[in-house]
VMD Tcl script that builds the backbone (N, CA, C; Angstrom):
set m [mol new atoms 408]
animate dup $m
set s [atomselect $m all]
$s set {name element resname resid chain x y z} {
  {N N UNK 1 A 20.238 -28.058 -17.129}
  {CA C UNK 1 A 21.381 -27.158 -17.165}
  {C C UNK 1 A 21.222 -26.152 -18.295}
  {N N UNK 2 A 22.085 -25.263 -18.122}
  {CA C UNK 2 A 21.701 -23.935 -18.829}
  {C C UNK 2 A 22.632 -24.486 -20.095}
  {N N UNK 3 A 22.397 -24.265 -21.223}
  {CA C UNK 3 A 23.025 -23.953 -22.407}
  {C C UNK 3 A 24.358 -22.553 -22.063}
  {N N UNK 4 A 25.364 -23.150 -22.829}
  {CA C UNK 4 A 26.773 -22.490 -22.706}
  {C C UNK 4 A 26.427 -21.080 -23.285}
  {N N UNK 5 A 25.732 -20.805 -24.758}
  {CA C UNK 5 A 25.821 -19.556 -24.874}
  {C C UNK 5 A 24.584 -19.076 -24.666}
  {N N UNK 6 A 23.843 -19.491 -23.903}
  {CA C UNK 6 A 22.279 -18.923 -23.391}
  {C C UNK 6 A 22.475 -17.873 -22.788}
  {N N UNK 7 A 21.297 -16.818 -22.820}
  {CA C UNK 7 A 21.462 -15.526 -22.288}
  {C C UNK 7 A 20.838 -16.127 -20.711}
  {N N UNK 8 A 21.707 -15.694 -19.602}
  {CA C UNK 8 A 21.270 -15.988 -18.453}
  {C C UNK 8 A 20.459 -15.198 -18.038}
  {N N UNK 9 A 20.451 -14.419 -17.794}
  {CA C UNK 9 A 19.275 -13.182 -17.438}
  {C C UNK 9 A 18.344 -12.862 -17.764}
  {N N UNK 10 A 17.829 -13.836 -18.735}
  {CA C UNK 10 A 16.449 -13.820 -19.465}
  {C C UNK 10 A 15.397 -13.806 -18.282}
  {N N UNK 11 A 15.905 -14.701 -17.397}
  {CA C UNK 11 A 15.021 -14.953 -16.435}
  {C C UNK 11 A 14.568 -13.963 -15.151}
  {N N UNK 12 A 15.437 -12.395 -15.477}
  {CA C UNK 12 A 15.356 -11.687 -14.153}
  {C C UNK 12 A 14.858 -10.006 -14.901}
  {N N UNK 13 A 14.571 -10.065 -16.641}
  {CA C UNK 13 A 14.505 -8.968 -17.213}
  {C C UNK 13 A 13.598 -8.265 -17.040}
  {N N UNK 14 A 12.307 -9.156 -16.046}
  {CA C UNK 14 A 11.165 -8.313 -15.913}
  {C C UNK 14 A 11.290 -7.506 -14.000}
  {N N UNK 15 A 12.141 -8.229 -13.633}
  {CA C UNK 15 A 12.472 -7.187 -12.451}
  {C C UNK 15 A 12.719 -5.957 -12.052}
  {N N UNK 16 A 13.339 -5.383 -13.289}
  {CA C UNK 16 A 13.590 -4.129 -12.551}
  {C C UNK 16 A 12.188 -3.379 -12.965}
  {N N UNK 17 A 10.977 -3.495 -14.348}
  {CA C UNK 17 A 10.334 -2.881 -14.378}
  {C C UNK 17 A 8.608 -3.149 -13.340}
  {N N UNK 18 A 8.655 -4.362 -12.383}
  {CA C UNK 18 A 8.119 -4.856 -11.588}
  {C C UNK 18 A 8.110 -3.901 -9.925}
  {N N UNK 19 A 10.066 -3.723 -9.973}
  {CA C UNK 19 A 10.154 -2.594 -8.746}
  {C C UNK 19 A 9.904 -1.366 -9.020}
  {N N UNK 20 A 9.665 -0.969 -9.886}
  {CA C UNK 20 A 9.392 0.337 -10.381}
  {C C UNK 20 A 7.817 0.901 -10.301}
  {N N UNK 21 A 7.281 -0.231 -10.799}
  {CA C UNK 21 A 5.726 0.240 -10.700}
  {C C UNK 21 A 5.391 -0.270 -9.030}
  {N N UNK 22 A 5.849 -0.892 -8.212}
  {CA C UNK 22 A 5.825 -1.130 -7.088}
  {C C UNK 22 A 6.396 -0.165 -5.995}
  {N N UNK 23 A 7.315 0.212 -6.632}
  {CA C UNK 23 A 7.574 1.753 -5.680}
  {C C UNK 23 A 6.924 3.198 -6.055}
  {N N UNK 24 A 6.325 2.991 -7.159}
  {CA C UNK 24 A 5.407 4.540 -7.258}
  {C C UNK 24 A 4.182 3.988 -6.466}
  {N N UNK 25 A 3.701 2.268 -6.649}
  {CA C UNK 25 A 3.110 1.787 -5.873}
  {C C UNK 25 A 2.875 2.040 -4.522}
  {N N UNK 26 A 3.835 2.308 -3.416}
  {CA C UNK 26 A 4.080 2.386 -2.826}
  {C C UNK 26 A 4.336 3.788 -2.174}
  {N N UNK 27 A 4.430 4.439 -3.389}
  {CA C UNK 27 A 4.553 6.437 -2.856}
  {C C UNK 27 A 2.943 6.453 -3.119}
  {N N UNK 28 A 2.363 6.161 -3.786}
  {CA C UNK 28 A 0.484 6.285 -3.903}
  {C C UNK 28 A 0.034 5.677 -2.607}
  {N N UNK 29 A 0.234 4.368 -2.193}
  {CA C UNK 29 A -0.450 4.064 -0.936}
  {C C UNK 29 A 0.472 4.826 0.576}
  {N N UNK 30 A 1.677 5.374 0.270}
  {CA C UNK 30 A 1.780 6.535 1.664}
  {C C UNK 30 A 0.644 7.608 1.457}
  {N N UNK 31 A 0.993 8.126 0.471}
  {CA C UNK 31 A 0.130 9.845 0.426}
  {C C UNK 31 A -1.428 9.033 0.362}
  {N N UNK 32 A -2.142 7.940 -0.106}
  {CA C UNK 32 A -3.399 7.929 0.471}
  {C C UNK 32 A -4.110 7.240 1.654}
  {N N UNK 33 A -2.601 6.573 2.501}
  {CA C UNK 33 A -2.907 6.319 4.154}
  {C C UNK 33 A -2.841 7.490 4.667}
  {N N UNK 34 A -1.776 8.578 4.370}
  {CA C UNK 34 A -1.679 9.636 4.712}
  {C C UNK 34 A -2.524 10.490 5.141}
  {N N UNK 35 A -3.645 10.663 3.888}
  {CA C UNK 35 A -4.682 11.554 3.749}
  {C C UNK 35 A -5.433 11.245 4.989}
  {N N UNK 36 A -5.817 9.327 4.201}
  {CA C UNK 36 A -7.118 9.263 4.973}
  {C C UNK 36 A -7.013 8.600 6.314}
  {N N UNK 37 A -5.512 8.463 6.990}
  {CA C UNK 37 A -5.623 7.886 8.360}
  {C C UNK 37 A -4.329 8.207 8.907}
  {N N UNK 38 A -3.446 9.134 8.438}
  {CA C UNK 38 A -2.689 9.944 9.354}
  {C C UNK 38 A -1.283 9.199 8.518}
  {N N UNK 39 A -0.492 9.447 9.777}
  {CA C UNK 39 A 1.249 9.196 9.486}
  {C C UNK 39 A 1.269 7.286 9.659}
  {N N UNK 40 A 0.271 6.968 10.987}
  {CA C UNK 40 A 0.503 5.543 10.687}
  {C C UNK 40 A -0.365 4.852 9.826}
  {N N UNK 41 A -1.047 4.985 9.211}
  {CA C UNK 41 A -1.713 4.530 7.937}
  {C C UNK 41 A -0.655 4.694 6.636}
  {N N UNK 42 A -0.088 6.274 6.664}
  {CA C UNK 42 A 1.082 6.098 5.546}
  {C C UNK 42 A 2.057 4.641 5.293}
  {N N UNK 43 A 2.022 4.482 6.835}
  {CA C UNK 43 A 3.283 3.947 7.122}
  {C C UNK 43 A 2.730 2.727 6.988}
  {N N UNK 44 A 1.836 2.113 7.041}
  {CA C UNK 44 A 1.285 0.779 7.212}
  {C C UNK 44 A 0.935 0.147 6.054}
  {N N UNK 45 A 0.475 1.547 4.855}
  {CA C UNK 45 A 0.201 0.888 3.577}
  {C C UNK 45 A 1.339 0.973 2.746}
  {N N UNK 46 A 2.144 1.603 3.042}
  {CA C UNK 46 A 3.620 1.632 1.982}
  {C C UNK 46 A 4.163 0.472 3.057}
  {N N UNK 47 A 4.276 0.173 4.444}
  {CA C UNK 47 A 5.170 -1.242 4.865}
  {C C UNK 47 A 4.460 -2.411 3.834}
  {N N UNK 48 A 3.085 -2.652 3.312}
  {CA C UNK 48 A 2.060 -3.463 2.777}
  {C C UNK 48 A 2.828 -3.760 1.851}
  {N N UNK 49 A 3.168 -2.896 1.014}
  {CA C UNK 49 A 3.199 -2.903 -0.606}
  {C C UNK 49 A 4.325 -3.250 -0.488}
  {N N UNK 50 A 5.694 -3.019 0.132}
  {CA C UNK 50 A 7.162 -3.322 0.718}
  {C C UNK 50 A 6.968 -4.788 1.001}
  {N N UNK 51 A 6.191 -5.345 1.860}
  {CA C UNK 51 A 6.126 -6.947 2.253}
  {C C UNK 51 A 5.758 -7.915 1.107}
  {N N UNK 52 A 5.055 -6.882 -0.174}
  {CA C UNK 52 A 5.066 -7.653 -1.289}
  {C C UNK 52 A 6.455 -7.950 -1.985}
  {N N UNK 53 A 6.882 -6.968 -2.341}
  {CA C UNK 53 A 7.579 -6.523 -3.110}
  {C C UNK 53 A 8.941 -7.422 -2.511}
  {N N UNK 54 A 8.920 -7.236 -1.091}
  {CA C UNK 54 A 9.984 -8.545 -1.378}
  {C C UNK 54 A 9.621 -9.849 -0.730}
  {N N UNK 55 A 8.531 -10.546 -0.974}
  {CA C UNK 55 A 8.153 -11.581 -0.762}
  {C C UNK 55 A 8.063 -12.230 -2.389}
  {N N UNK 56 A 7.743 -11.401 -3.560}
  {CA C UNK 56 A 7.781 -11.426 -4.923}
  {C C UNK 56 A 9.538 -11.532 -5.202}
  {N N UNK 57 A 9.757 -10.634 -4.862}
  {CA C UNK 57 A 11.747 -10.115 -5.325}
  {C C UNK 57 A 12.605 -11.473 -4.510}
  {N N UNK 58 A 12.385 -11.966 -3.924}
  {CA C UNK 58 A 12.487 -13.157 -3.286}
  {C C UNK 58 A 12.601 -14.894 -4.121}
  {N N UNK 59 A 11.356 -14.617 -4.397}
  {CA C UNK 59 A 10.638 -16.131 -4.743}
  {C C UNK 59 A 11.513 -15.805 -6.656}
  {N N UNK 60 A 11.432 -14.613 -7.318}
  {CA C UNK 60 A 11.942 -14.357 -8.604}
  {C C UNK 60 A 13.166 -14.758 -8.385}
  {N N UNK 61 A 14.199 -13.772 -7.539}
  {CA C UNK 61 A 15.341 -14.645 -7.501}
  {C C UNK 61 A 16.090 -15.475 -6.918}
  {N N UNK 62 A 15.131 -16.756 -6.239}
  {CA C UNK 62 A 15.618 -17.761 -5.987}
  {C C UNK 62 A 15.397 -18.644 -6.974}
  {N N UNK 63 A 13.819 -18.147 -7.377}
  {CA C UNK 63 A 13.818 -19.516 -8.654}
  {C C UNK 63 A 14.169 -18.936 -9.987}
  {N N UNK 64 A 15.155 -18.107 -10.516}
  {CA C UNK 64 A 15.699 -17.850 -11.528}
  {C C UNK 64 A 17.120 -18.623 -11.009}
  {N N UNK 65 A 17.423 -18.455 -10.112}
  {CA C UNK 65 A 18.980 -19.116 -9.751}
  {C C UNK 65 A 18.556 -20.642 -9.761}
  {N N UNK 66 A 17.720 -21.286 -9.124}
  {CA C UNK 66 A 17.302 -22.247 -8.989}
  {C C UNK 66 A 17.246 -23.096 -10.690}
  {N N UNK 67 A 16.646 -22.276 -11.502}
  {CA C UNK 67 A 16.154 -22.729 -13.044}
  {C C UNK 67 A 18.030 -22.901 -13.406}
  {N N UNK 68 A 18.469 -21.745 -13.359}
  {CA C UNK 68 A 19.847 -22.201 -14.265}
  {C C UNK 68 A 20.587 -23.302 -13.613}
  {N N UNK 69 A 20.575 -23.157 -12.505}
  {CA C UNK 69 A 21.909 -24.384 -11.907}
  {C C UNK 69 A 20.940 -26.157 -11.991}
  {N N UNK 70 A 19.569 -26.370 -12.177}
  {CA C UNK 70 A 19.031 -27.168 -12.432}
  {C C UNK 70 A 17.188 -27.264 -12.122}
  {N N UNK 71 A 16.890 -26.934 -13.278}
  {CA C UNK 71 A 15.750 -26.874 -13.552}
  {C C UNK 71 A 14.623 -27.805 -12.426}
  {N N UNK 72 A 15.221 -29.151 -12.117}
  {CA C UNK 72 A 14.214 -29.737 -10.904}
  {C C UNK 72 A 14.169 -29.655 -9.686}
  {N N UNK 73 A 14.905 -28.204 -9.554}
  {CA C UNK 73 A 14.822 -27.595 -8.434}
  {C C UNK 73 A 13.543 -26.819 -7.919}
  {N N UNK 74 A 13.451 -26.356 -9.336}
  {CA C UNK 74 A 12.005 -25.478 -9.288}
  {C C UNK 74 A 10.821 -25.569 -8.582}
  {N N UNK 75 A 10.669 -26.772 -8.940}
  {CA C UNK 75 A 8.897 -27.354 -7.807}
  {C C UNK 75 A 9.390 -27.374 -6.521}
  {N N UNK 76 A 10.552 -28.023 -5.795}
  {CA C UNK 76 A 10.952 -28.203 -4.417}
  {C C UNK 76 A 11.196 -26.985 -3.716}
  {N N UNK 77 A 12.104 -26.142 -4.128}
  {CA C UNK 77 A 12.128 -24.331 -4.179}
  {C C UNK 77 A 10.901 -23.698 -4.353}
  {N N UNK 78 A 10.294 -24.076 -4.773}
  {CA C UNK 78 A 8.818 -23.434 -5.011}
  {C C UNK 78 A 8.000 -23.219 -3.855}
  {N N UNK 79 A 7.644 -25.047 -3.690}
  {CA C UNK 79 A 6.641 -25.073 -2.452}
  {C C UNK 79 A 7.464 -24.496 -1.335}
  {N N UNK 80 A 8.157 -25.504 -1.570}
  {CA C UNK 80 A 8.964 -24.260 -0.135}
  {C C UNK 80 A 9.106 -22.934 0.462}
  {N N UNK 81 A 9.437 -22.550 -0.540}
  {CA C UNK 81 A 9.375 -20.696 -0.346}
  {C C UNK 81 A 7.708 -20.462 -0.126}
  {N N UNK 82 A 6.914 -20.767 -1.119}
  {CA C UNK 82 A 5.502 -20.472 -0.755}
  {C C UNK 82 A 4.969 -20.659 0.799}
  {N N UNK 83 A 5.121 -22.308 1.591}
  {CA C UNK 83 A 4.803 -22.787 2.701}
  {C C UNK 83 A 5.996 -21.840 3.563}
  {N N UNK 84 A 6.768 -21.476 3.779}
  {CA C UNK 84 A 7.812 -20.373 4.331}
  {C C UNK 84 A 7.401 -19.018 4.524}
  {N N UNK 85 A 6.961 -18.336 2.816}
  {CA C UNK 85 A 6.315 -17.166 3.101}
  {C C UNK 85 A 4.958 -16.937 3.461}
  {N N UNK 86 A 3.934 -17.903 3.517}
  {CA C UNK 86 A 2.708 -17.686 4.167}
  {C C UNK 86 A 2.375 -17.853 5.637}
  {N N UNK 87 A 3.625 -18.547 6.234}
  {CA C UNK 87 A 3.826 -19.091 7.456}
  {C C UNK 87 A 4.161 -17.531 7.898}
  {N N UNK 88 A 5.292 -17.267 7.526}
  {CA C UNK 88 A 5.772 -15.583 7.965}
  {C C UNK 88 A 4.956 -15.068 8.113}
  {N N UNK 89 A 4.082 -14.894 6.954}
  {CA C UNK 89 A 3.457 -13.507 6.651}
  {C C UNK 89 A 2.144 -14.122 7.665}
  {N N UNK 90 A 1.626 -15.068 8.050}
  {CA C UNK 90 A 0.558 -15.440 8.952}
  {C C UNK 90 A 1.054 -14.916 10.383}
  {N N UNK 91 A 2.438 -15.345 10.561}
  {CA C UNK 91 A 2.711 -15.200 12.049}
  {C C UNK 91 A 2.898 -13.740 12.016}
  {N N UNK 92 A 3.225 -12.884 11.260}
  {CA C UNK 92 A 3.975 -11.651 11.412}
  {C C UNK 92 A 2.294 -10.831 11.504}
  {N N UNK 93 A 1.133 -11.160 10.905}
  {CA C UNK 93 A -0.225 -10.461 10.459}
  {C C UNK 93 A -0.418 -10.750 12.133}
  {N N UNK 94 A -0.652 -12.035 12.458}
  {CA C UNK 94 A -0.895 -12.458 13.884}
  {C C UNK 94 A -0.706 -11.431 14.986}
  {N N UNK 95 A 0.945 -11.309 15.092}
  {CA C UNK 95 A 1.418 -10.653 15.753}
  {C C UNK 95 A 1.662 -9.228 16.051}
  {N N UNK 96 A 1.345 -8.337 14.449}
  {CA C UNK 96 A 0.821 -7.362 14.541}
  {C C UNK 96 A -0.133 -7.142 15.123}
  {N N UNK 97 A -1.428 -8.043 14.966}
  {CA C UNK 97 A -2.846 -8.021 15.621}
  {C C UNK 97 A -3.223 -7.450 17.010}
  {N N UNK 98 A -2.138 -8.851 17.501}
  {CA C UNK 98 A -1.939 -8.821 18.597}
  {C C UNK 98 A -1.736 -7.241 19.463}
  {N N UNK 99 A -0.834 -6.901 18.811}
  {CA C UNK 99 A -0.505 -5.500 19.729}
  {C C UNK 99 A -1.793 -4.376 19.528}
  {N N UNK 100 A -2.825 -4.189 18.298}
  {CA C UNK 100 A -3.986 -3.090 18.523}
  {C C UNK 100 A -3.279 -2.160 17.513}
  {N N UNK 101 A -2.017 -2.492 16.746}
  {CA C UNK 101 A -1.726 -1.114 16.282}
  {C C UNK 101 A -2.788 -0.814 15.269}
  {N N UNK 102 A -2.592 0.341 15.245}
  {CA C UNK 102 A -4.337 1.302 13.902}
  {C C UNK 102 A -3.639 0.763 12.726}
  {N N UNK 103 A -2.553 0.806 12.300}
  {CA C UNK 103 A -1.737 0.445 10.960}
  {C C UNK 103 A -2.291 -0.850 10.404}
  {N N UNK 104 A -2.571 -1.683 11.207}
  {CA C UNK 104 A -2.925 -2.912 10.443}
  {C C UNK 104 A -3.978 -3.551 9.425}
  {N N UNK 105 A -4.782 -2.221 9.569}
  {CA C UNK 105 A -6.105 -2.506 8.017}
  {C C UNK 105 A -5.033 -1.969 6.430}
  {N N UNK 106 A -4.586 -0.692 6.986}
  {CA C UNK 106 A -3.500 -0.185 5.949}
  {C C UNK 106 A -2.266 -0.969 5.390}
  {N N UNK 107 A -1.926 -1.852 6.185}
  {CA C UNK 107 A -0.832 -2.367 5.657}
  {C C UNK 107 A -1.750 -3.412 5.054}
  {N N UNK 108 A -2.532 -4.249 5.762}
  {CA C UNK 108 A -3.141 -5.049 4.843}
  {C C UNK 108 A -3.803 -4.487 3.347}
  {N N UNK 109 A -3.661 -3.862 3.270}
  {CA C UNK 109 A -4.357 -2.957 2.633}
  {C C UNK 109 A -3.525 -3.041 1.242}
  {N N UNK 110 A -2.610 -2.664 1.787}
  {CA C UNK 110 A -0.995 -2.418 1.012}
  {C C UNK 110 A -0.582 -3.522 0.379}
  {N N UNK 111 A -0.473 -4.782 1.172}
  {CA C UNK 111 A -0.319 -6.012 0.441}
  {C C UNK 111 A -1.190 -6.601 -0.562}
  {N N UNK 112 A -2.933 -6.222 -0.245}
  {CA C UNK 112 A -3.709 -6.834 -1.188}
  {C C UNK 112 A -3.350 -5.660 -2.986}
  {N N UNK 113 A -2.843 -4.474 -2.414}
  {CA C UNK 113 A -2.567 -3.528 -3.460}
  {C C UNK 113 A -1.510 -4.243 -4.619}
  {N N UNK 114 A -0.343 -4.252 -3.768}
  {CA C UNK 114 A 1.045 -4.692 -3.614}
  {C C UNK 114 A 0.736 -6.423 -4.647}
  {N N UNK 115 A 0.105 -7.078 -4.226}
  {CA C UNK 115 A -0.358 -8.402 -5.323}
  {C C UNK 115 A -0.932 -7.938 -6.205}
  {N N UNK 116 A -1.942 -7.342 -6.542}
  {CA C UNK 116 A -2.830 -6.776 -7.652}
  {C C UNK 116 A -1.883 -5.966 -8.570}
  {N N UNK 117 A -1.424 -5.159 -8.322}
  {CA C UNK 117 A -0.212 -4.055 -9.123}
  {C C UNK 117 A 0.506 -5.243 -9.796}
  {N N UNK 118 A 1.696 -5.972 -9.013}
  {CA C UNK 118 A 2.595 -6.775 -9.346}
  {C C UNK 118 A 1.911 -7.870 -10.066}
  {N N UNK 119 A 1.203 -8.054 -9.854}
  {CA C UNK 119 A 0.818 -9.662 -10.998}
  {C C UNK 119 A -0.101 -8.729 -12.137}
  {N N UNK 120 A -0.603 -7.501 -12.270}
  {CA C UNK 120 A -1.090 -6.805 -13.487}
  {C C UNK 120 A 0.170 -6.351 -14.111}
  {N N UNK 121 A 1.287 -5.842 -13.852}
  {CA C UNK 121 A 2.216 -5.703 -14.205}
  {C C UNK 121 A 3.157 -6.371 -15.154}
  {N N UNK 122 A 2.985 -7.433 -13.879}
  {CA C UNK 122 A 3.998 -8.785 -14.882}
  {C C UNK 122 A 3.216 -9.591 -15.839}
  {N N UNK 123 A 1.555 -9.436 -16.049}
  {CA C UNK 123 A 1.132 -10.016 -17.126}
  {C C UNK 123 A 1.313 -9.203 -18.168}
  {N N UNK 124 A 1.069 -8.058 -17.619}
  {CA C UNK 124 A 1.873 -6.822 -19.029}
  {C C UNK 124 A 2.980 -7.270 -19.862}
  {N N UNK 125 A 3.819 -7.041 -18.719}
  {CA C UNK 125 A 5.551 -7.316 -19.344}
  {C C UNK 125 A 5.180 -8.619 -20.051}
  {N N UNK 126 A 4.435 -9.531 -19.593}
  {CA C UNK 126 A 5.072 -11.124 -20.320}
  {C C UNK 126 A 3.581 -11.106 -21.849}
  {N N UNK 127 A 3.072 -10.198 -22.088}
  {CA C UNK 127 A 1.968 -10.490 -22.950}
  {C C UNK 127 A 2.493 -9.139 -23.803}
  {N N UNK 128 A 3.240 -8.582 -23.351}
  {CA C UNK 128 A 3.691 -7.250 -24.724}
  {C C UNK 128 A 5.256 -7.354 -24.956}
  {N N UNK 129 A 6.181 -6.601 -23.766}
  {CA C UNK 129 A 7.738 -6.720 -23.556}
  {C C UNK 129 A 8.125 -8.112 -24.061}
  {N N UNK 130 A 7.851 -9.581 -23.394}
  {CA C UNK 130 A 8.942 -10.381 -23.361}
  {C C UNK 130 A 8.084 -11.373 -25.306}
  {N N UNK 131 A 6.679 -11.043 -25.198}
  {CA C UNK 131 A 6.248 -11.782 -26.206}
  {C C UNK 131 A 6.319 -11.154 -27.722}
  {N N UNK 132 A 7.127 -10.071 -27.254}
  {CA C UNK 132 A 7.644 -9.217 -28.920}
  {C C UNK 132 A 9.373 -9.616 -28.970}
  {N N UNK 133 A 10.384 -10.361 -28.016}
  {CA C UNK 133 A 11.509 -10.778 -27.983}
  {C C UNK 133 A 11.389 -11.998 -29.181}
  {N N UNK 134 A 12.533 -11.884 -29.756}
  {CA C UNK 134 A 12.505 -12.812 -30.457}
  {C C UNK 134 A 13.344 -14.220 -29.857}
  {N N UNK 135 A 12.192 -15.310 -30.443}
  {CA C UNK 135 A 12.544 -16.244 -29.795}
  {C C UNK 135 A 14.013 -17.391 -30.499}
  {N N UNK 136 A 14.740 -17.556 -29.159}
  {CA C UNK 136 A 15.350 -18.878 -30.061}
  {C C UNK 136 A 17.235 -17.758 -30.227}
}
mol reanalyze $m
mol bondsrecalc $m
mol representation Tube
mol addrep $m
């Protein structure tokens, strides 16, 4: 349980600067599907970077809610969401396949972007931003 005068939001402070570099993220991979494979390549590598962004924005705030109302929630919430979102994101890759659309190297494309950005990001924030907070 959370401590009475604990700052609750400790746990969600690196979010907003996570969507931020994920949506310029995301204006860079339109204009260079754009270039190099038309309107549905735009569209396929900015949907990419979008399927991160809230497959990440997701898993942050369930297990920030999860941590305050009781911390041994965390591992059970965890796997879960993980075995949930790879299941999705398998059936949904599948099923794109399936249909032939051209978009689907680009969006994949977008997601492998979309992980790389966001986890360089948030090692930023947590190795400069949150490790110059003073602790306690």
């Amino acid at each position: 349980m959370v401590e009475p005068g604990a700052d609750r939001r400790w746990r969600l402070r690196h979010l907003p600067v996570l969507l931020g570099a994920s949506a310029a993220l995301a204006a860079v991979a339109a204009v260079v599907g754009g270039v190099t494979g038309g309107l549905t390549a735009a569209f396929g590598a900015a949907a990419g970077v979008g399927v991160t962004v809230l497959s990440y924005t997701l898993t942050t705030v369930v297990l920030a809610r999860a941590d305050q109302v009781n911390p041994q929630l965390l591992l059970p919430l965890g796997v879960g969401l993980y075995v949930l979102k790879f299941s999705l994101l398998g059936a949904v890759l599948v099923a794109v396949a399936s249909t032939g659309w051209p978009g689907l190297i680009p969006l994949c494309l977008g997601i492998v972007a979309g992980v790389a950005v966001w986890t360089a990001v948030h090692l930023w924030w947590l190795t400069t931003v949150h490790a110059r907070r003073p602790q306690g």
